[in-house]
C-alpha positions as CSV (number, residue, x, y, z in Angstrom):
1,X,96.4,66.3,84.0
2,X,97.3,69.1,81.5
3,X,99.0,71.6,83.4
4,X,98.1,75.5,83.9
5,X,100.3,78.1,81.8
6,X,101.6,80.7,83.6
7,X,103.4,83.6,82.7
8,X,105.3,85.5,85.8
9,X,105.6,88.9,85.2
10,X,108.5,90.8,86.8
11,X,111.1,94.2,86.4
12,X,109.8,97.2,85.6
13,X,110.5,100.5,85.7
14,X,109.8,101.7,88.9
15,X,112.7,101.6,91.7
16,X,111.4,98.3,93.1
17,X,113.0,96.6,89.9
18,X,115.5,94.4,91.6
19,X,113.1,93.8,94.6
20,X,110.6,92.8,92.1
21,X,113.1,90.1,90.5
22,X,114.2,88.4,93.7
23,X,110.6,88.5,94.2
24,X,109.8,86.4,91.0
25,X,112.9,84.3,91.9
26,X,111.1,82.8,95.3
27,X,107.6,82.3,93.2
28,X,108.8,80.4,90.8
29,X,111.1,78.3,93.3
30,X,108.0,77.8,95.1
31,X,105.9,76.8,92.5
32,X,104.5,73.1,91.8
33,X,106.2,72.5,88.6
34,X,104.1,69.5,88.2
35,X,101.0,71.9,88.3
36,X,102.8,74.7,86.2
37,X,104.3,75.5,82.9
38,X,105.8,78.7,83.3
39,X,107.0,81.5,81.2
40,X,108.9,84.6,82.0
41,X,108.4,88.3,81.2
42,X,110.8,90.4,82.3
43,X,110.3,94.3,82.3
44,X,113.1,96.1,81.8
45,X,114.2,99.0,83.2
46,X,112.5,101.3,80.7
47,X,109.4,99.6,80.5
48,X,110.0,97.0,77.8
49,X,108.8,93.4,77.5
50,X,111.6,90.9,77.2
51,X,110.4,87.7,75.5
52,X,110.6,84.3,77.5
53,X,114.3,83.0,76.0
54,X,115.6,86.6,77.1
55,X,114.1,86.8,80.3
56,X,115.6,83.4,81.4
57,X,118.7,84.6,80.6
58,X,118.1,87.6,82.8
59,X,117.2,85.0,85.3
60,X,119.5,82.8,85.1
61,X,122.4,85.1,85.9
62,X,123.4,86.7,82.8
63,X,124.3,90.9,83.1
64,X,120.5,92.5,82.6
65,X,122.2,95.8,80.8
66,X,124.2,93.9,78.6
67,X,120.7,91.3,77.1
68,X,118.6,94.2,76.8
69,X,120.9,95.8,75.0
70,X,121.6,92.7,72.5
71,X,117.6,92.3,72.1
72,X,116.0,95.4,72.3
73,X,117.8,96.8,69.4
74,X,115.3,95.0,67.2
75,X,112.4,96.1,68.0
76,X,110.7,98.5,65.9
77,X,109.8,101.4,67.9
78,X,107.7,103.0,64.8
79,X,105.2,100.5,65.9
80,X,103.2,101.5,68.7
81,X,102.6,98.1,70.4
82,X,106.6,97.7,70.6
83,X,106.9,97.6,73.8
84,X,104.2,95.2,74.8
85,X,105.2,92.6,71.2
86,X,107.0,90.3,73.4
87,X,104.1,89.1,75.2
88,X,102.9,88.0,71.2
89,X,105.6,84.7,71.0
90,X,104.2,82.8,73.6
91,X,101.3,81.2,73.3
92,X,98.3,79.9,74.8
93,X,98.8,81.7,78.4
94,X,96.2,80.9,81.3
95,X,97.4,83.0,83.9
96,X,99.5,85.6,84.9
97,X,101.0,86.5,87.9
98,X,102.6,90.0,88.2
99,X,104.9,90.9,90.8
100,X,106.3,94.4,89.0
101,X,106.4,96.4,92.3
102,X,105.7,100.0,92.6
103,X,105.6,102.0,89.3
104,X,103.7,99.7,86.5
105,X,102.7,97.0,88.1
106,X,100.7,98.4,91.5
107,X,99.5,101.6,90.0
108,X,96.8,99.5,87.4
109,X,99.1,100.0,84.6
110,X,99.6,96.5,84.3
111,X,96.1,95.1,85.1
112,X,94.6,97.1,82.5
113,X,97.0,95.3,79.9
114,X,95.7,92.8,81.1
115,X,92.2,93.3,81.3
116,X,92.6,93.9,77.3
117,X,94.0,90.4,76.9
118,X,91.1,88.9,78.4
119,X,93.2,87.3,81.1
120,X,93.3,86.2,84.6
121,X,95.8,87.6,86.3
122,X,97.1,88.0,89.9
123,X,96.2,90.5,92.3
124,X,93.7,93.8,92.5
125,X,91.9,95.3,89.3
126,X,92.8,98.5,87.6
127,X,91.0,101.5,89.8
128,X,91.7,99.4,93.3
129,X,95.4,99.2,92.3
130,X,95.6,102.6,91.5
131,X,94.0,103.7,94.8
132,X,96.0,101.1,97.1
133,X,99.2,102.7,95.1
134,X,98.3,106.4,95.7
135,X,98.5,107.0,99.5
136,X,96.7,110.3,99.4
137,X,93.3,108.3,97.7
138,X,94.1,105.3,99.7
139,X,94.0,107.8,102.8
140,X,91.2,109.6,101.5
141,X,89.0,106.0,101.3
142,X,89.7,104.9,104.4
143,X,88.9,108.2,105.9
144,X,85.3,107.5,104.7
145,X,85.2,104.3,105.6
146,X,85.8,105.2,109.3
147,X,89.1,103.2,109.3
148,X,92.0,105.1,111.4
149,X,95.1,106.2,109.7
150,X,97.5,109.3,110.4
151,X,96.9,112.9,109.9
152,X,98.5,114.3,106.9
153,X,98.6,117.5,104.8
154,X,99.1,117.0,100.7
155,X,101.5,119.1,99.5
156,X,101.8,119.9,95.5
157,X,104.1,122.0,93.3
158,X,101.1,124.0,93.3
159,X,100.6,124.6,97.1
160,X,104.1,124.0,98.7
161,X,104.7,127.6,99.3
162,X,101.8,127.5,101.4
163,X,103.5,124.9,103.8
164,X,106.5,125.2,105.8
165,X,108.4,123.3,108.7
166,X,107.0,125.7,111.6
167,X,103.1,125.8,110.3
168,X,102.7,121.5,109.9
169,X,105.1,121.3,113.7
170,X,102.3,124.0,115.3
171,X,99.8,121.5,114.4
172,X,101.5,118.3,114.1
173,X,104.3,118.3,116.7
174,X,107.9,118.2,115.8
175,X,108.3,114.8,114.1
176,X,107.2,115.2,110.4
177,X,107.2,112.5,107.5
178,X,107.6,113.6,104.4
179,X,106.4,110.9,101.9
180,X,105.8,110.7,98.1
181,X,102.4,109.9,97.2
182,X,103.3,106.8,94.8
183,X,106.1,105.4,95.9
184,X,106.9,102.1,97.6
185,X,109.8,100.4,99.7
186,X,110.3,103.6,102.1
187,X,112.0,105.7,98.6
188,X,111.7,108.9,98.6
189,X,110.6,109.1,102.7
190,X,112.2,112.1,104.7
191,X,111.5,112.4,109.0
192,X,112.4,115.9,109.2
193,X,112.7,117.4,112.6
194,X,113.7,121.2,111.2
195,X,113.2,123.6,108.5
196,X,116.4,122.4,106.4
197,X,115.6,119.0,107.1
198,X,111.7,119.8,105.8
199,X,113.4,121.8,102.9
200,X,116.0,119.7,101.6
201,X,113.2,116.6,101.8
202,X,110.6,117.9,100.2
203,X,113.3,119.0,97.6
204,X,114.1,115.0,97.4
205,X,110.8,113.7,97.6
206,X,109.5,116.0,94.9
207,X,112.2,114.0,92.4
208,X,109.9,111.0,92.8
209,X,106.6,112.4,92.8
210,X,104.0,115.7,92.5
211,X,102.8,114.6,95.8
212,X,104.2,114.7,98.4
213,X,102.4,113.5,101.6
214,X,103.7,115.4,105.1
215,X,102.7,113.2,107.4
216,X,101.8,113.4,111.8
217,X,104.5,111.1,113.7
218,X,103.2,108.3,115.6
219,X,104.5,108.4,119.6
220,X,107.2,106.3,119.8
221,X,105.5,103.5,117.3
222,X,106.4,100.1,116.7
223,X,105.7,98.9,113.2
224,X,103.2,96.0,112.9
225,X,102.1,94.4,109.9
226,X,99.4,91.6,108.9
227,X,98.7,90.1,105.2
228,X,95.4,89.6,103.7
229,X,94.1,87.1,101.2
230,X,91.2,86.6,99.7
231,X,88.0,88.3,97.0
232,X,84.7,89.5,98.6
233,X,85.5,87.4,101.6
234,X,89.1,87.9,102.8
235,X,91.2,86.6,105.7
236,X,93.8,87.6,107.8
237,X,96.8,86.1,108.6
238,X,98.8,86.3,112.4
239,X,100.5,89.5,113.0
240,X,103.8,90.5,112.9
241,X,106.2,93.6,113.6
242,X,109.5,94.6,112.4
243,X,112.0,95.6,115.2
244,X,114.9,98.0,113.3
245,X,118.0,99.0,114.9
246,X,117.9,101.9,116.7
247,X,120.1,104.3,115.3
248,X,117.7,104.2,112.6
249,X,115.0,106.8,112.3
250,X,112.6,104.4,110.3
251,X,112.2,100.7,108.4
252,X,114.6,102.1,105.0
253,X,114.5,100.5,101.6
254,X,118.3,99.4,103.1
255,X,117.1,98.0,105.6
256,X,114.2,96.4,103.5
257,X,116.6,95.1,100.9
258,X,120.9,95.8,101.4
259,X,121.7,94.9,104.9
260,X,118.6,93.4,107.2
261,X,121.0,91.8,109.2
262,X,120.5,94.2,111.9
263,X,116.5,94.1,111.3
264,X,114.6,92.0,113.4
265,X,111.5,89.9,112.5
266,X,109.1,88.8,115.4
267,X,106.6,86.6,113.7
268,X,103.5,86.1,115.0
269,X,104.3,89.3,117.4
270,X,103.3,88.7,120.9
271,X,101.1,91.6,121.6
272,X,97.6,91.5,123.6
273,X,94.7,89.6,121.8
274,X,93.1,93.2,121.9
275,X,95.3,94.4,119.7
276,X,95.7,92.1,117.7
277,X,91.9,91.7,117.1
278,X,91.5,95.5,116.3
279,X,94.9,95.5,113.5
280,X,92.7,92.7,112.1
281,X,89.6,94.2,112.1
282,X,90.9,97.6,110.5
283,X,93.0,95.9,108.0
284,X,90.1,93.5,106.8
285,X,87.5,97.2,106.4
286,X,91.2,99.0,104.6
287,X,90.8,95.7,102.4
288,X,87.4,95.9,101.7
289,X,87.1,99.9,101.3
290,X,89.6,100.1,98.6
291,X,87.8,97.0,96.9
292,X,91.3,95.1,96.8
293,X,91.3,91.3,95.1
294,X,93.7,88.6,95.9
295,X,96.1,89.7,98.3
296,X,97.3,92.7,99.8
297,X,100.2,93.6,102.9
298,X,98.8,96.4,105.2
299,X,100.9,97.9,107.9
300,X,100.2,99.6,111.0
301,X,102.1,101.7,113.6
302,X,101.0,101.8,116.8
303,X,101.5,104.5,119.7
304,X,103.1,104.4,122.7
305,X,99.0,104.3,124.1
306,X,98.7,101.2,122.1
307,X,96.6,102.4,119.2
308,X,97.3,101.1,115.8
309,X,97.5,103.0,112.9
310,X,96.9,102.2,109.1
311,X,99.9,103.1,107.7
312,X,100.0,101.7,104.2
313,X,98.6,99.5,101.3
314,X,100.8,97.2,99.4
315,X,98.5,95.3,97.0
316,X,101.6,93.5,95.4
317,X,103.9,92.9,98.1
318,X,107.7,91.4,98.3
319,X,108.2,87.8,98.2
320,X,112.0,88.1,98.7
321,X,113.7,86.0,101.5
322,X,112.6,88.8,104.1
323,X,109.2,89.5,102.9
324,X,106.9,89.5,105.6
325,X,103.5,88.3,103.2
326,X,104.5,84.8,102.7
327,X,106.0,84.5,106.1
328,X,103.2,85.7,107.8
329,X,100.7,83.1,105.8
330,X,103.8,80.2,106.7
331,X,103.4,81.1,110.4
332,X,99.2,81.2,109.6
333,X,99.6,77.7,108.8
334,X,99.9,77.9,104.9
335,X,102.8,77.3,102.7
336,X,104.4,79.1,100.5
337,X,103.7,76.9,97.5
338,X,100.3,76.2,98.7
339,X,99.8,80.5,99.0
340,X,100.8,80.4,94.9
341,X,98.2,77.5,94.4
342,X,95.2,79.8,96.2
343,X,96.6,83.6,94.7
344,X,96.0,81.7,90.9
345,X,92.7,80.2,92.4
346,X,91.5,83.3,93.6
347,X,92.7,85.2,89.8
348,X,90.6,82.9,87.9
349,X,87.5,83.1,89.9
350,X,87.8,87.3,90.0
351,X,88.0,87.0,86.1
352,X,84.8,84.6,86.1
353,X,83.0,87.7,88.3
354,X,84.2,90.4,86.1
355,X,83.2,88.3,83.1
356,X,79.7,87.5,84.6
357,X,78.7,91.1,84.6
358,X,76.7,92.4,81.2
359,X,77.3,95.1,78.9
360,X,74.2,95.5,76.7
361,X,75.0,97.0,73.5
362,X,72.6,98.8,72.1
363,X,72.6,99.5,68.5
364,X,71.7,102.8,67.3
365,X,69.2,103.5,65.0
């Protein structure tokens, strides 16, 4: 049985890149090699394509800076593809699977490469990505699609001096989240309690984006999330929540990624079926409103009151060791290799739709 080709996509630019390389660490462990042939693209750091021998390297331990360094310097940057040439030495590619979190890979950048290369690949298309990245448009959808999410005000270099600490707590209480619009892994987030605090975080958060999301606190929420997979007809997995210590004033990219040893995983969370049923059934609409392929992470907070909150989109979420997608699917009943098998399933039969759809070309007289 000839085996599928695939190319695992991983790095970037964004500040996910190390997440996003233990990430393609745990794939390709968990991949049937007797099903696969795999080759490795690494991103770097400033957006450039490593070929497959220097990737490995990358991979198999050797100093990132210090390959890059040693490679990169012969490319010729007067050509515009430069970047992207890499990709050019392997041959024959099915699939590909990119798991380039944050900046690049789940803001379409990468799916509309892609798309050009007439190839399967992985994950959501190019304006679903975009929108699951930008938590302003992804707020904006589900607000139309009647799913509940939290009251926020967007707040732009070209509007901030309209907003201050006192104005968003008359109408939003004295918790405040500050949150850059395209950003993932918690960078960039602020809960600001005062006008310094509002201040010196928006000064922050601006470093990382042009919008800047202030965001209405939850009462006293716990943080719940669920992962979906699936095309036109998606499924849920079991539900789980993240218990974070309590001198901490939110889930951080620390402890996301540093030190989880004081984070806390209850998976499946025991909550009423209730509950549970109503996170599914808003994540399933969030899924379908923003039009998102393959697989997706949503998370919820819910209130003191016990009503859950969208919170956010990940439509290329972690596979590290802590990840919650693949061990919410493991505690759904499905494996992690057997996840891999059905996320490159579901990629090829997405590109079959998109490739079923007709563009007449009309020739002009």
């Amino acid at each position: 049985m000839k085996k599928t080709h695939l190319a695992l996509l991983f790095g970037g630019d964004s500040s996910e890149h190390d997440v996003s390389k233990r990430s393609a660490h745990n794939i390709y462990d968990a991949m049937d090699k007797d099903k696969y042939d795999i080759s490795l693209f690494l991103i770097t750091k400033t957006g450039i394509i490593l070929d497959d021998e220097a990737s490995h390297r990358v991979f198999d331990g050797e100093p990132e800076d210090q390959v890059v360094e040693e490679v990169v310097k012969d490319l010729d940057f007067s050509d515009p593809l430069a970047p992207i040439k890499n990709l050019s030495k392997t041959k024959n590619i099915d699939v590909f699977f990119p798991i380039v979190h944050g900046n690049l890979g789940e803001d379409g950048t990468i799916q509309g490469l892609l798309r050009l290369m007439h190839k399967p690949y992985v994950g959501s298309g190019i304006l679903e990505s975009a929108m699951g990245f930008d938590k302003d448009i992804t707020k904006k959808m589900l607000n139309l699609a009647g799913v509940r999410n939290t009251n926020y005000y967007l707040i732009t270099p070209d509007n901030k001096d309209e907003f201050s600490y006192a104005k968003l707590q008359a109408e939003f209480g004295d918790v405040i989240f500050l949150k850059p619009a395209n950003q993932g892994s918690s960078v960039g987030i602020h809960k600001v309690t005062n006008e310094q605090e509002f201040e010196e975080g928006l000064k922050d958060a601006f470093r990382y984006d042009y919008k800047i999301l202030a965001e209405q606190a939850i009462n006293g929420p716990e943080e719940l999330e669920i992962s979906i997979l699936g095309n036109e007809k998606p499924i849920a997995s079991q539900v789980g929540a993240i218990r974070v210590p309590k001198e901490d004033k939110f889930y951080t990219y620390d402890n996301k990624f540093v030190d989880a040893s004081q984070v806390q995983f209850d998976i499946p969370v025991d909550i009423p079926q209730s509950l549970s049923d109503e996170i599914t059934d808003l994540a399933l609409r969030g899924y379908k409103a923003l039009g998102l392929k393959g697989l997706a992470r949503i998370d919820f907070l819910v209130s003191k009151e016990g009503v859950p909150y969208l919170g956010e989109v990940n439509t290329l979420p972690g596979f590290t060791n802590i990840s919650l997608y693949p061990q919410l699917w493991e505690a759904s009943g499905i494996s992690y290799t057997e996840l891999i098998d059905r996320l490159i399933d579901l990629a090829y039969k997405e590109f079959d739709r998109r490739n079923n759809i007709i563009h007449d070309f009309k020739p002009l007289s």
